[in-house]
PyMOL commands that place a pseudoatom at each C-alpha (Angstrom):
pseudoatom trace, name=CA, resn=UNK, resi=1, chain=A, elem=C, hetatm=0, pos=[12.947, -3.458, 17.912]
pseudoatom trace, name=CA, resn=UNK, resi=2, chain=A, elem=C, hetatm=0, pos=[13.781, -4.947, 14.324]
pseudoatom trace, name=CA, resn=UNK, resi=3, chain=A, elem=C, hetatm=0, pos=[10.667, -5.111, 11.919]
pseudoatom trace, name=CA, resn=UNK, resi=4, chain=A, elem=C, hetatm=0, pos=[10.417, -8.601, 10.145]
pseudoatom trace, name=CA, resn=UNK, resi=5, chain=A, elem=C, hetatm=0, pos=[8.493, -7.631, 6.658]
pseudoatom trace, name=CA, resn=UNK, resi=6, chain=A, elem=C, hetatm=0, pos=[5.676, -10.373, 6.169]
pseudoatom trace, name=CA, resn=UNK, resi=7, chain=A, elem=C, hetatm=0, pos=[4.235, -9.004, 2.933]
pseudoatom trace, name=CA, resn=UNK, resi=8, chain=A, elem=C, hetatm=0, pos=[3.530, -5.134, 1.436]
pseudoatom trace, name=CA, resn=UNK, resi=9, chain=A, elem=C, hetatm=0, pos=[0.548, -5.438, -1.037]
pseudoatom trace, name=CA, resn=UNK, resi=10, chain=A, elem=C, hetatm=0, pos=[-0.628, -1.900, -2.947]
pseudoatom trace, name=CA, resn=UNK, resi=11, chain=A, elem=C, hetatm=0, pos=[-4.400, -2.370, -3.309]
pseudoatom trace, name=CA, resn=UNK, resi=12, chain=A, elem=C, hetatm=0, pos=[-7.201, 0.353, -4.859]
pseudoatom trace, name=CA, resn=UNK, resi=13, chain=A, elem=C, hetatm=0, pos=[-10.193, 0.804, -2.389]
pseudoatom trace, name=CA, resn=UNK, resi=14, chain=A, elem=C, hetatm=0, pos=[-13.847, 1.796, -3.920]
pseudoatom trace, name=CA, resn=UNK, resi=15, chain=A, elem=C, hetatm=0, pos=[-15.785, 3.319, -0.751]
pseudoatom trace, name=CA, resn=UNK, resi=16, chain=A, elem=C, hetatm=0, pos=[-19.678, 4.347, -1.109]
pseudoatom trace, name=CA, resn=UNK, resi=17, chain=A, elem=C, hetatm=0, pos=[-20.903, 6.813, 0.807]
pseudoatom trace, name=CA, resn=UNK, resi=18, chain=A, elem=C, hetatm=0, pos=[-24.779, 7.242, 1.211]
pseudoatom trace, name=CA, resn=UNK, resi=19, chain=A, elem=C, hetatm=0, pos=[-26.741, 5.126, 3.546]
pseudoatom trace, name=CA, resn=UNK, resi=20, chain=A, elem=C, hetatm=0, pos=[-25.682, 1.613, 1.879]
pseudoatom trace, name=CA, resn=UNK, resi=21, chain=A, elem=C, hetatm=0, pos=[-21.821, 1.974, 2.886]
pseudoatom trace, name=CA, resn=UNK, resi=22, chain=A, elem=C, hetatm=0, pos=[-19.550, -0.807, 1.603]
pseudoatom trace, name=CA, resn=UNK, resi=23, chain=A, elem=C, hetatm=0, pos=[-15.975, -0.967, 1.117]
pseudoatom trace, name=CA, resn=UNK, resi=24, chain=A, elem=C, hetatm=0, pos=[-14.255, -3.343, -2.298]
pseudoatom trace, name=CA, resn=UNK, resi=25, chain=A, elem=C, hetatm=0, pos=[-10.337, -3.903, -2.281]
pseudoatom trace, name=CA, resn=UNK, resi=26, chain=A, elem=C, hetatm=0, pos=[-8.932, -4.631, -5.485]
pseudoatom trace, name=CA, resn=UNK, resi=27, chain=A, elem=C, hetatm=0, pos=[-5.094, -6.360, -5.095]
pseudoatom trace, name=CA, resn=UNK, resi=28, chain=A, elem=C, hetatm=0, pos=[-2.561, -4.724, -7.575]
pseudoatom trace, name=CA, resn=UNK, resi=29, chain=A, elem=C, hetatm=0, pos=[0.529, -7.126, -8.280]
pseudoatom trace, name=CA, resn=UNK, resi=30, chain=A, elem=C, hetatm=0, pos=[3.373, -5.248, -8.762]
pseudoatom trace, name=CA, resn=UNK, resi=31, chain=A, elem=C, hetatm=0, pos=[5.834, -6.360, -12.118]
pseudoatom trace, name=CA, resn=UNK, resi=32, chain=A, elem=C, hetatm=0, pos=[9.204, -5.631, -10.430]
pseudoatom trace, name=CA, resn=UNK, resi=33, chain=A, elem=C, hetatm=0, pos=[10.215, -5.588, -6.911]
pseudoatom trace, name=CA, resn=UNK, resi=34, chain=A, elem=C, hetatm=0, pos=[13.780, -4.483, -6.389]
pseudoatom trace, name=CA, resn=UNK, resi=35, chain=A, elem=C, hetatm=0, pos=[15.440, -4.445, -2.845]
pseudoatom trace, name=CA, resn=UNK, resi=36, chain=A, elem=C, hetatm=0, pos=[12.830, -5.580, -0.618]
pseudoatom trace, name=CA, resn=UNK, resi=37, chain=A, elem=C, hetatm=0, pos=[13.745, -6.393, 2.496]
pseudoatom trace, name=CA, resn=UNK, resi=38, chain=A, elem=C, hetatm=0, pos=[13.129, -9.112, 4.488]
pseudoatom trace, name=CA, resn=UNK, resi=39, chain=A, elem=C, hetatm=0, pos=[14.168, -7.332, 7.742]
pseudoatom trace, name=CA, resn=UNK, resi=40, chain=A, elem=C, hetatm=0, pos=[14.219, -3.011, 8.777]
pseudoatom trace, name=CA, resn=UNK, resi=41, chain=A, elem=C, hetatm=0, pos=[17.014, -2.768, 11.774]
pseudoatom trace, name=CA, resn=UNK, resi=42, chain=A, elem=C, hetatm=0, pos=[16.313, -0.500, 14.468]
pseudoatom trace, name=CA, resn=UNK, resi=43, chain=A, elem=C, hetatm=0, pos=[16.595, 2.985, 13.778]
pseudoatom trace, name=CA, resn=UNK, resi=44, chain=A, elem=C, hetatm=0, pos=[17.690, 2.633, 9.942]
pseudoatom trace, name=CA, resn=UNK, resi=45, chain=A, elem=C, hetatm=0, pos=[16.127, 3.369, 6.910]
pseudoatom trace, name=CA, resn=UNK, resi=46, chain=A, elem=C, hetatm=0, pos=[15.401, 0.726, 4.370]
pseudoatom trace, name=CA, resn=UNK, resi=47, chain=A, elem=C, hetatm=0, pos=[14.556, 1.833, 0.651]
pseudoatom trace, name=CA, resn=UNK, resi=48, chain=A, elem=C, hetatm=0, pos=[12.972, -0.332, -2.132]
pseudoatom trace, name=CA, resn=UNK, resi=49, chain=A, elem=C, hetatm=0, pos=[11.583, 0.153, -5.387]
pseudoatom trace, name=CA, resn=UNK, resi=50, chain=A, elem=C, hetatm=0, pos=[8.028, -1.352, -6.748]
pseudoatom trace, name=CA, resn=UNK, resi=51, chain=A, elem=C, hetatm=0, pos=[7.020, -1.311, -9.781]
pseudoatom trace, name=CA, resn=UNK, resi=52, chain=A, elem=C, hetatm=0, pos=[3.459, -1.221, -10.933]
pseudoatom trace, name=CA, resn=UNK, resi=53, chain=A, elem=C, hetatm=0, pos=[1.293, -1.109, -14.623]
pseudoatom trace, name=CA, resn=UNK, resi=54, chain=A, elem=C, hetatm=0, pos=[0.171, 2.271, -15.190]
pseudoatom trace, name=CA, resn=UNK, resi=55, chain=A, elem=C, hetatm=0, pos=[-3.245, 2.845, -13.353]
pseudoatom trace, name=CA, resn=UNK, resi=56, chain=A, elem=C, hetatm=0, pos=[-5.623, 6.524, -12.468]
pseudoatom trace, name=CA, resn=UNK, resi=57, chain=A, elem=C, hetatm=0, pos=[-8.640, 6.111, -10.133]
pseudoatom trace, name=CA, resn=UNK, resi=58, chain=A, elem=C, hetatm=0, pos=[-11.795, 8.007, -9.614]
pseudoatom trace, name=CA, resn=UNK, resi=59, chain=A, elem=C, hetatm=0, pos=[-13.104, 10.304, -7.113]
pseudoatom trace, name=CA, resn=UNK, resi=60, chain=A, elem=C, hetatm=0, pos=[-14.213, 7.416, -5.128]
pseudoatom trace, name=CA, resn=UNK, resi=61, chain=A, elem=C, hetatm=0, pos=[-11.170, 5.337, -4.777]
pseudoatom trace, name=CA, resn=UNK, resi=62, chain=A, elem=C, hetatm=0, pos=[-7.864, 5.609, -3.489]
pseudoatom trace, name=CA, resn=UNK, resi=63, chain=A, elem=C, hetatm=0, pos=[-4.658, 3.054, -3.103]
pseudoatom trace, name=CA, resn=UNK, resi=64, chain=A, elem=C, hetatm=0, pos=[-4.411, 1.771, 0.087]
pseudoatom trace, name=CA, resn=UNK, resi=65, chain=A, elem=C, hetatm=0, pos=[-0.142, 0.773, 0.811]
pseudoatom trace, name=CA, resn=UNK, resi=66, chain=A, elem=C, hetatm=0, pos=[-0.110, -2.267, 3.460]
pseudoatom trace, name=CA, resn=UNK, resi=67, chain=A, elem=C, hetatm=0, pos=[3.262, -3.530, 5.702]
pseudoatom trace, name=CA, resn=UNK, resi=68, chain=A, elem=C, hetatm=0, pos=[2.565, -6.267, 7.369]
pseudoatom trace, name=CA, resn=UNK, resi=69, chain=A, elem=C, hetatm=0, pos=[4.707, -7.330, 10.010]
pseudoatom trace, name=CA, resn=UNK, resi=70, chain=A, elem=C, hetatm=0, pos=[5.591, -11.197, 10.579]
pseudoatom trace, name=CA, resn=UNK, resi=71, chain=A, elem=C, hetatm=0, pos=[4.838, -13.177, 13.742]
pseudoatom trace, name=CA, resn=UNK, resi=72, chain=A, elem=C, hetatm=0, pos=[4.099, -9.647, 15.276]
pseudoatom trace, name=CA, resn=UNK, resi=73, chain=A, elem=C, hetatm=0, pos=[1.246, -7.049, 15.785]
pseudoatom trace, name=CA, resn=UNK, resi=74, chain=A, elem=C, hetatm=0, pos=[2.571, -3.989, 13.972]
pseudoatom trace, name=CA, resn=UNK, resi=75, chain=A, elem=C, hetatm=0, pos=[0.787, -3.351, 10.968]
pseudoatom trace, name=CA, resn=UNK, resi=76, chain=A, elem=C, hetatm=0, pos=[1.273, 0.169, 9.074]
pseudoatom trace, name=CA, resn=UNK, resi=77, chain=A, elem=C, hetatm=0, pos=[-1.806, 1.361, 6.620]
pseudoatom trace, name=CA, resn=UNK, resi=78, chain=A, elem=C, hetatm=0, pos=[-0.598, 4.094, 3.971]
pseudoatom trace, name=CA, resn=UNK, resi=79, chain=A, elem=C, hetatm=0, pos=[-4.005, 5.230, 2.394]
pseudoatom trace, name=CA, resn=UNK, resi=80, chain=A, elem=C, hetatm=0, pos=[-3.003, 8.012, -0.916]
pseudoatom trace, name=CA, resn=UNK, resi=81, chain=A, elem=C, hetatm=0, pos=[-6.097, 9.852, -2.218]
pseudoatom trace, name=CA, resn=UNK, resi=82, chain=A, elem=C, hetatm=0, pos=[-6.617, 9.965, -5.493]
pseudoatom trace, name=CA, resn=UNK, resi=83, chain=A, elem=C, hetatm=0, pos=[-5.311, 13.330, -6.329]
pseudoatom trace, name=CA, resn=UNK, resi=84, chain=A, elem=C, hetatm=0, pos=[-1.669, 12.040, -5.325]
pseudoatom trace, name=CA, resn=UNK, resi=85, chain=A, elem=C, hetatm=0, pos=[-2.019, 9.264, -8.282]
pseudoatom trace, name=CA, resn=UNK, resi=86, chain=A, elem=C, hetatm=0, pos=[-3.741, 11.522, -10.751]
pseudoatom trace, name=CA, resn=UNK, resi=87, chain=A, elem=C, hetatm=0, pos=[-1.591, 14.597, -9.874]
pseudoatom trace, name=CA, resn=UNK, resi=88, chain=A, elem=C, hetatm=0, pos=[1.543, 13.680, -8.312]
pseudoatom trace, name=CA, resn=UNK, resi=89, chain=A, elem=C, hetatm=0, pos=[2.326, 17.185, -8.879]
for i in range(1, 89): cmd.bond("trace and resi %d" % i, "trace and resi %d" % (i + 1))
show_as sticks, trace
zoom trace
């Protein structure tokens, strides 16, 4: 089946741990998209380029990648610790 792209939104998660959990999502807007697609074909590869202001996060954070499908139920959650922002290497 196709996959119609609703939205993909890049967002940096704080998580506490300890016995008062709570979760915080902080929205990054991105200040170039180039080639997104409005629609990934059946077994094809799409590639696209985002751009975002130079950012590092803490121990307890990491970005969270979200593509959200439209009019449809498939939703696909990237979540990159925070040594693959820090330390890409």
């Amino acid at each position: 089946m196709d996959y119609d792209l609703n939205f993909l939104n890049l967002s940096v998660e704080t998580r506490q741990k300890g016995k008062r959990k709570s979760l915080q999502r902080i929205y990054k807007e991105p200040l170039y998209k180039h080639r997104l697609p409005s629609k990934v074909k059946e077994g094809t590869t799409e590639r696209l380029i985002y751009v975002m202001p130079k950012f590092s996060i803490s121990d307890g954070r990491r970005v969270v990648l979200e593509l959200n499908e439209k009019n449809g139920e498939r939703d696909i959650k990237l979540k990159i610790p925070h040594r693959m922002i820090n330390n890409p290497n």
